[in-house]
Z-matrix of the N, CA and C atoms (Angstrom, degrees):
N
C 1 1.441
C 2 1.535 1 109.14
N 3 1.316 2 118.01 1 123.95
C 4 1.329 3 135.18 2 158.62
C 5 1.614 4 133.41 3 -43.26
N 6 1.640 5 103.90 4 90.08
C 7 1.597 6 106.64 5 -175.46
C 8 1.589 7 121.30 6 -34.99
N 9 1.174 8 126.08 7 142.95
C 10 1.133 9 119.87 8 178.00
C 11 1.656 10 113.00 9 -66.79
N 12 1.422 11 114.42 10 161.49
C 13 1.922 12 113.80 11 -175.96
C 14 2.045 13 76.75 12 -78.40
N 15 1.772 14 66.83 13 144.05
C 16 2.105 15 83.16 14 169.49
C 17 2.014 16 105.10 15 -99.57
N 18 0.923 17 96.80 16 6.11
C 19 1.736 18 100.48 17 -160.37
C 20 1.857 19 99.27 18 -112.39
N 21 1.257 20 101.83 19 177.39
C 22 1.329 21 109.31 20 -176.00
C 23 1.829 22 88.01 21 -120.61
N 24 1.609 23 114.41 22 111.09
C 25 1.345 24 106.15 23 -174.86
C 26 1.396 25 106.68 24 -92.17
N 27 0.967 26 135.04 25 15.73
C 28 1.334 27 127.71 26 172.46
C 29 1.758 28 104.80 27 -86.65
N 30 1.480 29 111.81 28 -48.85
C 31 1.607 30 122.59 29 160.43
C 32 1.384 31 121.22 30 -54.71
N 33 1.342 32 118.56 31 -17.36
C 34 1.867 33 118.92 32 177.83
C 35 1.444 34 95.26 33 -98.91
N 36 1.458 35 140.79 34 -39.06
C 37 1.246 36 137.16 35 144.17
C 38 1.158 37 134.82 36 20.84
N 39 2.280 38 77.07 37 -88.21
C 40 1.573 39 99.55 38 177.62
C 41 1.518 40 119.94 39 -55.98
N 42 1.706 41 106.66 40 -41.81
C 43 1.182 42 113.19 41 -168.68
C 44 1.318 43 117.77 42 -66.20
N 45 1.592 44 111.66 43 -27.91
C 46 1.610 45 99.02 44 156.91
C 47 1.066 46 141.27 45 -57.46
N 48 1.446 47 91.42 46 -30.64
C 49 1.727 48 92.45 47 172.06
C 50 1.276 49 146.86 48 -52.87
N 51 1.742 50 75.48 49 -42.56
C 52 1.500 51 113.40 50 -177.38
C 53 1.592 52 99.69 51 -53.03
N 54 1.270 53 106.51 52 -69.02
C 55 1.641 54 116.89 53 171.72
C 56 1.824 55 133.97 54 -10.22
N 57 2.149 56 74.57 55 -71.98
C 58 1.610 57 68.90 56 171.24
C 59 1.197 58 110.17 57 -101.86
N 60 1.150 59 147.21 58 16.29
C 61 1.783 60 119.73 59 153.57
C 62 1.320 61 93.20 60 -86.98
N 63 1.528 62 140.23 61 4.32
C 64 1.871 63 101.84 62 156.25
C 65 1.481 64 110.09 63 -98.61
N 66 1.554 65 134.48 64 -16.54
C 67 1.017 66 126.62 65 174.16
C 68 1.438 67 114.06 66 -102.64
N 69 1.089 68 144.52 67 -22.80
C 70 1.231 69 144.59 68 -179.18
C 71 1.424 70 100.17 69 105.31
N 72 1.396 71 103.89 70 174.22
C 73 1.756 72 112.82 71 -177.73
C 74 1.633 73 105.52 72 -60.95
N 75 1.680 74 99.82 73 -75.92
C 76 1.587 75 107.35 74 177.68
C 77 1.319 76 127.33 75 -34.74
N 78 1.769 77 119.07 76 -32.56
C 79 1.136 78 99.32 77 -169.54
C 80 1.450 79 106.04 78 -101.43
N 81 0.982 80 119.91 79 -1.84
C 82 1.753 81 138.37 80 -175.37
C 83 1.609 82 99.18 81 -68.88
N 84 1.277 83 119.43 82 84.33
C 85 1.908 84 133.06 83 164.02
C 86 1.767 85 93.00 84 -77.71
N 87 1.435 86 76.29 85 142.64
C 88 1.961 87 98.43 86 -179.18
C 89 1.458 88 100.75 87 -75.86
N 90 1.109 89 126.22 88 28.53
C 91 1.267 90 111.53 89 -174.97
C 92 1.641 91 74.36 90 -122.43
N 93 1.182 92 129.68 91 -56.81
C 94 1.667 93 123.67 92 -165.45
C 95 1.322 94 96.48 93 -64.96
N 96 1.675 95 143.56 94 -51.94
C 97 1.224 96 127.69 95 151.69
C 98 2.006 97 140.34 96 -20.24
N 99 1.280 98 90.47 97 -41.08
C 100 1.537 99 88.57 98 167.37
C 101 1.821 100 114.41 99 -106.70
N 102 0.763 101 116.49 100 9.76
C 103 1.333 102 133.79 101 153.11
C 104 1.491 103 108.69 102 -76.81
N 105 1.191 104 119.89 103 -86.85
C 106 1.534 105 121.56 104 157.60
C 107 1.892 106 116.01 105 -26.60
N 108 0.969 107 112.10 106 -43.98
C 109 1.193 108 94.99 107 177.10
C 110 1.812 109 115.79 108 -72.88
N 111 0.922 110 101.28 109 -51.64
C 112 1.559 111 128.58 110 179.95
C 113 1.568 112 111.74 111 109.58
N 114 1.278 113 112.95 112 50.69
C 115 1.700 114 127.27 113 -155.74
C 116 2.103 115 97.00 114 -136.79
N 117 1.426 116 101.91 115 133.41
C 118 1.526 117 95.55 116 164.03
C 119 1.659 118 116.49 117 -60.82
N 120 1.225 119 114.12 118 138.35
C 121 1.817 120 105.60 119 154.51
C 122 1.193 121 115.23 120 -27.03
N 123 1.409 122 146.32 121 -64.01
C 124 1.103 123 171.95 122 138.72
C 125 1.839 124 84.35 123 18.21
N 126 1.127 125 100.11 124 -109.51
C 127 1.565 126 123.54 125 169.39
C 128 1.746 127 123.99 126 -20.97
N 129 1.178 128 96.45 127 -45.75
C 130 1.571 129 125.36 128 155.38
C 131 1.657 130 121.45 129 -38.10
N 132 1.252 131 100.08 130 -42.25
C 133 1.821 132 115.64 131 -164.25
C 134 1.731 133 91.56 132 -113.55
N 135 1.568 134 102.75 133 -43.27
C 136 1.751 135 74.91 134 170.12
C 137 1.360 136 109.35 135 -82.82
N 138 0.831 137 155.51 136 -56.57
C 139 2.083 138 133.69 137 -167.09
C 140 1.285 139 91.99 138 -54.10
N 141 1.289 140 140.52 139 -81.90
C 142 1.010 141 168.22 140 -90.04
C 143 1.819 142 116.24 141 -103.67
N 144 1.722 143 104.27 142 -67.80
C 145 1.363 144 106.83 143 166.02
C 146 1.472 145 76.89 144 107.04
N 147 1.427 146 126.92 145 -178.77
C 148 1.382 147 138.30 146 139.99
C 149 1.236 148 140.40 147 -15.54
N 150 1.035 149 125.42 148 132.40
C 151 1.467 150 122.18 149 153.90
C 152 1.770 151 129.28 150 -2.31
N 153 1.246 152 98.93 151 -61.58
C 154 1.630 153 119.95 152 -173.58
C 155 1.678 154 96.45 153 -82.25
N 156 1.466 155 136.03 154 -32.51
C 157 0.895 156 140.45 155 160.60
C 158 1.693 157 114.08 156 -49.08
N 159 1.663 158 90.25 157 -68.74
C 160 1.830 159 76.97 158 -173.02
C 161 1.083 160 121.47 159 -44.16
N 162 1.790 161 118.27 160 -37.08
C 163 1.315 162 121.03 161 -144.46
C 164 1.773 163 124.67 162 -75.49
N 165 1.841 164 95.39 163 -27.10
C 166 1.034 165 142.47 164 179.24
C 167 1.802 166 105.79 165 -68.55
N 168 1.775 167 108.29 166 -29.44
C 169 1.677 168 111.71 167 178.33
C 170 1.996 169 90.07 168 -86.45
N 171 1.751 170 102.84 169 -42.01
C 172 1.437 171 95.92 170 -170.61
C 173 1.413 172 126.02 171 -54.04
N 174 1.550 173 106.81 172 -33.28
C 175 1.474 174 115.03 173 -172.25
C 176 1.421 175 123.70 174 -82.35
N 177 1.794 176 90.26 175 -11.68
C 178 1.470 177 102.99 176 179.06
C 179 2.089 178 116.55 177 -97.51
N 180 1.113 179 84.39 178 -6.53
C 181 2.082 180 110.55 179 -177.53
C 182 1.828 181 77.97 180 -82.08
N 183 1.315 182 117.00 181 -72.04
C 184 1.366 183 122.88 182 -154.50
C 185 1.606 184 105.25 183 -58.01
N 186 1.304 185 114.67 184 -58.59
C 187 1.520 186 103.07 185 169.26
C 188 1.855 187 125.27 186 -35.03
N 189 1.496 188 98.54 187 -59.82
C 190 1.079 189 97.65 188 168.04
C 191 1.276 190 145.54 189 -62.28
N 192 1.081 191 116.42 190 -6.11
C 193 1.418 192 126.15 191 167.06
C 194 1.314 193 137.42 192 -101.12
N 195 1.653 194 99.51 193 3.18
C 196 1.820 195 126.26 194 -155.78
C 197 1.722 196 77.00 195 -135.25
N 198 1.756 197 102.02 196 -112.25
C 199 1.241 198 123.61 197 -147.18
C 200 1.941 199 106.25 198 -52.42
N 201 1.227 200 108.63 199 -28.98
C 202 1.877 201 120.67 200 -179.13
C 203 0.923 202 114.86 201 -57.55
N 204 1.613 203 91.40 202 -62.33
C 205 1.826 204 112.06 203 -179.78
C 206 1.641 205 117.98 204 -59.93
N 207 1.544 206 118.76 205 -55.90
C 208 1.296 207 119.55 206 173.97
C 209 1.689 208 103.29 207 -46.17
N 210 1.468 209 121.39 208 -85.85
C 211 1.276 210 113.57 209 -179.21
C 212 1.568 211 129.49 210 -42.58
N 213 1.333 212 136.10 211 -28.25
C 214 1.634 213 121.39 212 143.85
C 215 1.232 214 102.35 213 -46.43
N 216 1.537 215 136.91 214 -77.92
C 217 1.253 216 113.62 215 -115.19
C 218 2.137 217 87.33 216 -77.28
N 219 1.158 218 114.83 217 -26.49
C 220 1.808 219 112.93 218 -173.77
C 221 1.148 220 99.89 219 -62.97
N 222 1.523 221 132.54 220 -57.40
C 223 1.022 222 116.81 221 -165.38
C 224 1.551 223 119.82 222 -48.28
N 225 1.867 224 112.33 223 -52.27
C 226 1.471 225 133.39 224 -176.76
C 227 1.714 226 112.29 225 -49.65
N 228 1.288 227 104.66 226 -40.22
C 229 1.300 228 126.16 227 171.72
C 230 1.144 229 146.43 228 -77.18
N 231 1.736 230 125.03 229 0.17
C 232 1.090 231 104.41 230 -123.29
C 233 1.815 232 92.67 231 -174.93
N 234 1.715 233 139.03 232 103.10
C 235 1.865 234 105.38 233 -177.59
C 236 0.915 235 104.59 234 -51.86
N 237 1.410 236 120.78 235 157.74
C 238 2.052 237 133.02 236 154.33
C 239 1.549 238 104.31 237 -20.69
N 240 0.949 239 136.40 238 -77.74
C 241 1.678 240 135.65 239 -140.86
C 242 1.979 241 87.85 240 -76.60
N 243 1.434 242 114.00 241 -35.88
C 244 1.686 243 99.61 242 -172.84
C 245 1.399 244 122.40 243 -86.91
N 246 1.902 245 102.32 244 -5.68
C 247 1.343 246 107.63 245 150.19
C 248 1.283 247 147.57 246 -74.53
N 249 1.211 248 109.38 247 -18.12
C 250 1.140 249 141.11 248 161.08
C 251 1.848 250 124.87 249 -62.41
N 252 1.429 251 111.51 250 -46.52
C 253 0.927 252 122.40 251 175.45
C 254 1.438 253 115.55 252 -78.28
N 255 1.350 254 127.40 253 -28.77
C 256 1.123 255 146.91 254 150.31
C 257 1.327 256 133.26 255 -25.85
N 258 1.892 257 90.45 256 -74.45
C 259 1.160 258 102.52 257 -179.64
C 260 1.832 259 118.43 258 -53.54
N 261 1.127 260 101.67 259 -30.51
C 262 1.807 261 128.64 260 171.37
C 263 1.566 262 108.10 261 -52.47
N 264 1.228 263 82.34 262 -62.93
C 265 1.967 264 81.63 263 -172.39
C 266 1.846 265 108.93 264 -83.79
N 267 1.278 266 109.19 265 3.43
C 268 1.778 267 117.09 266 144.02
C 269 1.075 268 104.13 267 -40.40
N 270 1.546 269 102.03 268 -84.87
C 271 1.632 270 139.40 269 -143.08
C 272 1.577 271 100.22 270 -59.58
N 273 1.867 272 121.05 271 -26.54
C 274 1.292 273 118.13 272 -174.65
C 275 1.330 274 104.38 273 -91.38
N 276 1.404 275 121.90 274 -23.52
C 277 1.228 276 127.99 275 -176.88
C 278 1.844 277 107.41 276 -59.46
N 279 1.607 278 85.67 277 -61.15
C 280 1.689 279 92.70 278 -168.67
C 281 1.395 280 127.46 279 -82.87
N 282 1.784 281 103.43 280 12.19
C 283 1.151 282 114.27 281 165.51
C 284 1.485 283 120.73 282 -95.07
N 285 1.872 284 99.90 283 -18.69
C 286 1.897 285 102.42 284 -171.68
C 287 1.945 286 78.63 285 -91.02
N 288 1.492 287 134.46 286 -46.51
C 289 1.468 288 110.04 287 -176.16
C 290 1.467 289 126.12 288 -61.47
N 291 1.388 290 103.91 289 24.04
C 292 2.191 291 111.59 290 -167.21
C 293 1.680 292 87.30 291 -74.51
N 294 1.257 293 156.04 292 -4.43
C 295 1.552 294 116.08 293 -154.28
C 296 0.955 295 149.95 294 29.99
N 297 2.106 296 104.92 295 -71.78
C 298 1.582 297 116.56 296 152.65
C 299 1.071 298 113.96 297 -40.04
N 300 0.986 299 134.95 298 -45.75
C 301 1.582 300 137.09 299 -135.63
C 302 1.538 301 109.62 300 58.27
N 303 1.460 302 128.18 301 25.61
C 304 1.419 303 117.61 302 162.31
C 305 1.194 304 129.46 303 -29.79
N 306 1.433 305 130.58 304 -36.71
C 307 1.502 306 134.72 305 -151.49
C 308 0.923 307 145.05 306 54.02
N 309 1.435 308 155.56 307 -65.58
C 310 1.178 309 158.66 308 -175.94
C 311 1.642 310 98.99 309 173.81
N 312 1.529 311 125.88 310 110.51
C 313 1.029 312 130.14 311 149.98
C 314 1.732 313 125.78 312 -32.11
N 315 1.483 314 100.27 313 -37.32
C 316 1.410 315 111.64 314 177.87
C 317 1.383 316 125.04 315 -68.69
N 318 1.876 317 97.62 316 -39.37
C 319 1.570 318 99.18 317 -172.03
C 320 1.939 319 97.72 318 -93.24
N 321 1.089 320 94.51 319 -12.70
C 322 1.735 321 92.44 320 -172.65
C 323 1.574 322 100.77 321 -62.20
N 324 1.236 323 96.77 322 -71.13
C 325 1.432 324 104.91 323 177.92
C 326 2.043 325 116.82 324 -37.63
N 327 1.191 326 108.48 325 -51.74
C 328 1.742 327 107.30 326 173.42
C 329 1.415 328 96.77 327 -45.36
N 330 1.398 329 125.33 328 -45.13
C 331 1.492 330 114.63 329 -162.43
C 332 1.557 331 126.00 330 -73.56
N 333 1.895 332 92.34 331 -34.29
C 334 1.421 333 106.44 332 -169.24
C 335 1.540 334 97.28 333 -74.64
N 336 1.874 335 112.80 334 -63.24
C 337 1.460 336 98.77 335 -147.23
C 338 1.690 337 77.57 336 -110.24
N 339 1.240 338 166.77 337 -99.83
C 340 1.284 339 163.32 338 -90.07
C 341 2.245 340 95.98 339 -42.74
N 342 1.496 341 99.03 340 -36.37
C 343 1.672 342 83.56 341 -157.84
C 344 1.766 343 103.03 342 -78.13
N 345 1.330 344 109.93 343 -4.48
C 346 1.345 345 125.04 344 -161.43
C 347 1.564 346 136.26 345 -96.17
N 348 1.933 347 87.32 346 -34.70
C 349 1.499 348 113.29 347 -170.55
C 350 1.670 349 92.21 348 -137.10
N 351 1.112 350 135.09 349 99.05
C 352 1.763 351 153.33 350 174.48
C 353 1.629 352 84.57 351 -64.89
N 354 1.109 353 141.78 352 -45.99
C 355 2.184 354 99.73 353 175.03
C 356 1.407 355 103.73 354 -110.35
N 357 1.027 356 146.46 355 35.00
C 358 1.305 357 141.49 356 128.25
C 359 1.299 358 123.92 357 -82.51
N 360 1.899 359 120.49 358 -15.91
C 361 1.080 360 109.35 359 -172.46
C 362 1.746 361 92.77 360 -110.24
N 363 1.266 362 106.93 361 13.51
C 364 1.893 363 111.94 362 -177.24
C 365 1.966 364 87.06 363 -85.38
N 366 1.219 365 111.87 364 -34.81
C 367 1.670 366 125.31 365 -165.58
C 368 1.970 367 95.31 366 -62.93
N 369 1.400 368 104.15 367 -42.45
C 370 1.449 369 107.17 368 -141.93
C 371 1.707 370 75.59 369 -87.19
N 372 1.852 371 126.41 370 -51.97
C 373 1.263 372 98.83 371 -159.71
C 374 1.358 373 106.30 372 -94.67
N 375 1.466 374 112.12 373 17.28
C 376 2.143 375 98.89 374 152.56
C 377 1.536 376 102.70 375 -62.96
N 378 0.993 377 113.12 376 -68.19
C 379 1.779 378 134.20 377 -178.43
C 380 2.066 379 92.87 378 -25.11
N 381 1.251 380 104.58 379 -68.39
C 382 1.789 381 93.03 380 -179.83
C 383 1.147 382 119.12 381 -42.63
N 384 1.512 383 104.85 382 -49.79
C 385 1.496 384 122.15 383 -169.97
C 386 1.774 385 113.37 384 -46.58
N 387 1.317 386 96.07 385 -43.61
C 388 1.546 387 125.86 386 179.59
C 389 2.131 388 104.09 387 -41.76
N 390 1.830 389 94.09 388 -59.16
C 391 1.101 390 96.62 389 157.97
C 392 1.786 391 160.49 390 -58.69
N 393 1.606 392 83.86 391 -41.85
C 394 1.514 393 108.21 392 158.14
C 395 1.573 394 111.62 393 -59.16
N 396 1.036 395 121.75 394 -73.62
C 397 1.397 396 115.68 395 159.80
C 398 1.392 397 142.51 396 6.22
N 399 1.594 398 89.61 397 -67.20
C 400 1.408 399 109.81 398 157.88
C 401 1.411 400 121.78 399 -65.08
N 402 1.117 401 136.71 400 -41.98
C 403 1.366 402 136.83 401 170.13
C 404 1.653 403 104.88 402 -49.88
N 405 1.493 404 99.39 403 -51.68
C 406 1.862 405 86.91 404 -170.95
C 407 1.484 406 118.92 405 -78.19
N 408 1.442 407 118.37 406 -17.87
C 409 1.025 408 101.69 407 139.34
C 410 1.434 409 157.05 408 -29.90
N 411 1.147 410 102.23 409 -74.47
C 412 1.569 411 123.41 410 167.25
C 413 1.433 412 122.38 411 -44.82
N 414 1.793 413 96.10 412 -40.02
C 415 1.497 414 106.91 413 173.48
C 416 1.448 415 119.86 414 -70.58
N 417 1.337 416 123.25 415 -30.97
C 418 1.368 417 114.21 416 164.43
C 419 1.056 418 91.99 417 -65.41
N 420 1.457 419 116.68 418 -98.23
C 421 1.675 420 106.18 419 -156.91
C 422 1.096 421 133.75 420 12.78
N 423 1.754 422 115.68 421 -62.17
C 424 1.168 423 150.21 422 -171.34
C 425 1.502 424 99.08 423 -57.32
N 426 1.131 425 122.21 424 -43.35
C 427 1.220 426 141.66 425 -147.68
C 428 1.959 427 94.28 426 -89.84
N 429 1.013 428 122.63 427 -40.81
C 430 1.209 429 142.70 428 -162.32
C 431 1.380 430 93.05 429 -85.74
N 432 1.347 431 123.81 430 -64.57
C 433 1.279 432 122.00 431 -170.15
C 434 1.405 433 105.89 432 -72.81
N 435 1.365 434 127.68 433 14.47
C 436 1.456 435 111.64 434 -174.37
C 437 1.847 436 131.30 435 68.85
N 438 1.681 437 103.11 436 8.17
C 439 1.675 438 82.68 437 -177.56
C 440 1.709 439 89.61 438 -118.68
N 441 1.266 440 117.46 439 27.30
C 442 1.976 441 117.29 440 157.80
C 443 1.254 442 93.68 441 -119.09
N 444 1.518 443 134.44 442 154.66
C 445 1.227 444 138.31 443 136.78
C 446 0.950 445 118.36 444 -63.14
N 447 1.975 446 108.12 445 133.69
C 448 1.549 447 105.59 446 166.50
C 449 1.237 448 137.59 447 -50.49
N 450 1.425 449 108.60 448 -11.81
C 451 2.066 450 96.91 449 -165.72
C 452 1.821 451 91.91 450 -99.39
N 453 1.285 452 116.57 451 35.57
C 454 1.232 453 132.16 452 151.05
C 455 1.371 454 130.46 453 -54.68
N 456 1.039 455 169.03 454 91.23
C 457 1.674 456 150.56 455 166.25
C 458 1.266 457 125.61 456 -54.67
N 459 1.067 458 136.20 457 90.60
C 460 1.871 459 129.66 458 -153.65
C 461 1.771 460 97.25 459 -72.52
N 462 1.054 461 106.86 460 -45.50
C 463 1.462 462 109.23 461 170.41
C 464 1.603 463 108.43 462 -37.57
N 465 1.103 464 107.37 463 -74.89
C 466 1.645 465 100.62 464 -172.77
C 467 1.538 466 119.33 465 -67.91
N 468 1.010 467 99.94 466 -34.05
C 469 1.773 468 115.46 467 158.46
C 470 1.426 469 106.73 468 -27.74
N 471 1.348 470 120.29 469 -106.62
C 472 1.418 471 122.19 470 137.18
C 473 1.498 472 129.18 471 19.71
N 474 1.074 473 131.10 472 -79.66
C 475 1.346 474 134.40 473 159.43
C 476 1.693 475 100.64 474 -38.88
N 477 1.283 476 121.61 475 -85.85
C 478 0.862 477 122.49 476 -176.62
C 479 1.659 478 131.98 477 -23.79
N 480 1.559 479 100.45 478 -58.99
C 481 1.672 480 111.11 479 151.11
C 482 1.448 481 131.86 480 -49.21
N 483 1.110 482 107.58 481 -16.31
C 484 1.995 483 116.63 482 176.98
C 485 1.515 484 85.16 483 -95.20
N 486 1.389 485 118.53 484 -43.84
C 487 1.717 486 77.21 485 -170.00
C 488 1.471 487 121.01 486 -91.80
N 489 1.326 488 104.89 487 22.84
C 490 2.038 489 108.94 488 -176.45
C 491 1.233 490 88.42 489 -102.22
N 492 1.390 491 127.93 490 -27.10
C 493 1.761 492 127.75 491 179.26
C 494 1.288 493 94.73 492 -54.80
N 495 1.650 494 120.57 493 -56.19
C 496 1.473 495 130.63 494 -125.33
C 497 2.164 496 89.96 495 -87.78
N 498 1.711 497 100.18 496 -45.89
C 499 0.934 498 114.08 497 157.79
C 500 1.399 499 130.34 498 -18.68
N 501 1.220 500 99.46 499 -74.22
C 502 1.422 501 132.29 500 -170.75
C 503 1.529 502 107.96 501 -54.31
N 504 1.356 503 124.15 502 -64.70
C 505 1.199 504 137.05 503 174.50
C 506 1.434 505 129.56 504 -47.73
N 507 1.662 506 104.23 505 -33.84
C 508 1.276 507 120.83 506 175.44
C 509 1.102 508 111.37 507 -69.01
N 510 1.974 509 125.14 508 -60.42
C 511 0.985 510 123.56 509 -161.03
C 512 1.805 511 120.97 510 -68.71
N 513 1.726 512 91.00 511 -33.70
C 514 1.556 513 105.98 512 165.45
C 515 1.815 514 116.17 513 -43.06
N 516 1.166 515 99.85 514 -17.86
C 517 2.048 516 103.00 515 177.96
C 518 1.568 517 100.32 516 -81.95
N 519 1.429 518 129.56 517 -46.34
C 520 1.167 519 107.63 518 -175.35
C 521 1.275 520 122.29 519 -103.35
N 522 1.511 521 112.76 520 13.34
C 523 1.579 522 110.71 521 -164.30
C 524 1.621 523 97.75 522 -171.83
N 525 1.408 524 127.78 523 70.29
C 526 1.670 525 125.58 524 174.64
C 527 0.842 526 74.05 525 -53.65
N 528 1.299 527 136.76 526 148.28
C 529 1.705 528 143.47 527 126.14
C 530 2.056 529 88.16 528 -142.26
N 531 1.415 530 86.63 529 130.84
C 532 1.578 531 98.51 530 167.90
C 533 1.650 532 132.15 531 -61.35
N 534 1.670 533 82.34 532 -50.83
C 535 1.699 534 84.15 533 157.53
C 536 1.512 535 136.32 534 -29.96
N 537 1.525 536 79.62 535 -86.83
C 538 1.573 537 107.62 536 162.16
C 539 1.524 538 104.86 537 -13.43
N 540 1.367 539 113.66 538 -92.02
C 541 1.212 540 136.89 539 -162.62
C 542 1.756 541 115.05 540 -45.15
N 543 1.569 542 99.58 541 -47.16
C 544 1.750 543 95.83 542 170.92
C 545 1.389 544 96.04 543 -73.02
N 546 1.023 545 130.84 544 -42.31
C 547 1.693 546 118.31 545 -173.92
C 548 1.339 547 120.22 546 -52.48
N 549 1.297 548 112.47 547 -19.86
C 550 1.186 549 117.02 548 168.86
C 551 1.693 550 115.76 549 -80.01
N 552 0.731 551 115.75 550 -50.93
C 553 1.599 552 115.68 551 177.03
C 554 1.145 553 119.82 552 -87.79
N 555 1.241 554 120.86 553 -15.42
C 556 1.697 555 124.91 554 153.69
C 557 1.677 556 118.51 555 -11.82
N 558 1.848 557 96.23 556 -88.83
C 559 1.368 558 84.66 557 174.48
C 560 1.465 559 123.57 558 -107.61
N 561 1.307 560 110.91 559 46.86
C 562 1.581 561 106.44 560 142.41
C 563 1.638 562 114.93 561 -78.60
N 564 1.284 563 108.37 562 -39.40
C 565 1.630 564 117.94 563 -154.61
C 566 1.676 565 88.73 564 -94.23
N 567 1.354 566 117.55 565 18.36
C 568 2.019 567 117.93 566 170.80
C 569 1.209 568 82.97 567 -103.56
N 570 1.672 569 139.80 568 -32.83
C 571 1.275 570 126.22 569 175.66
C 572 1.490 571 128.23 570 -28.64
N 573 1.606 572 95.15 571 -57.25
C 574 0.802 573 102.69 572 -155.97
C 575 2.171 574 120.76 573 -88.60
N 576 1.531 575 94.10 574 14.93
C 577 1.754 576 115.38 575 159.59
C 578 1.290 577 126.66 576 -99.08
């Protein structure tokens, strides 16, 4: 019979997370991981699986609690086109409140491991996709309800919006500047009038 978990895994989770969006994938050793968690290695490999395992539960905890959550609650809340705009002036918000300058676990990771590791970076660009998604969504909608013009392409729309997110997040690491940052999404989101 199978000991019961002594830990609260939703809290060893976090702490992975925590982990690797401050150290990055590569430099994140399972030993600073179960340290960070406050869990033996031991314990670590049984819940857990590997390294590439955890990281793969971490990145998927972190989506969900960031990129999932923001897009339910705009969409539920919110017409298509002002969710959209929203979701944007989130992403500028919670990139000028970073301190660290962490960035986005999501986009860090596309940068660090996606060009390096082909199914870790299949993990990272479902997770975009997740986002894009949402844009074309919204963009019909938008489109339906009359506040996008039809001779629009939501598809490319879309694309376009993942990369002012992706944009956005990046540049916020070496330079919060507010300006900057609405200037950047300025006129994508005139596109879309």
């Amino acid at each position: 019979m199978a000991r019961p978990r002594e830990f609260d895994e939703a809290a060893v989770l976090d702490a992975a997370v925590d982990c690797f969006w401050h150290e990055g994938y590569e430099a994140t050793s399972v030993r600073d991981l179960a340290a960070r968690m406050g869990i033996t290695g031991a314990s670590l490999y049984n819940a857990f699986g590997d390294k590439r395992s955890l990281f793969r539960r971490a990145l998927q905890r972190y989506a969900e609690r960031s990129t999932c959550e923001r897009i339910a609650r705009l969409e539920s809340t919110l017409p298509p086109k002002e969710a959209i705009c929203a979701f944007l002036r989130e992403i500028i918000e919670r990139s000028l409140d970073d301190g660290d300058r962490r960035g986005c676990l999501l986009v860090n990771s596309a940068l660090e491991i996606a060009p390096h590791d082909p199914e870790l970076g299949a993990e990272v660009a479902a997770r975009l996709a997740e986002i894009e998604a949402f844009f074309s969504r919204a963009l019909t909608a938008a489109q339906n309800d009359g506040s996008v013009p039809l001779d629009r392409k939501p598809t490319d729309l879309a694309r376009l919006l993942l990369g002012i997110t992706l944009g956005l997040r990046v540049l916020a690491r070496s330079n919060p500047n507010r300006e900057l940052l609405e200037g950047v999404a300025r006129p994508a989101l005139a596109l879309l009038d």
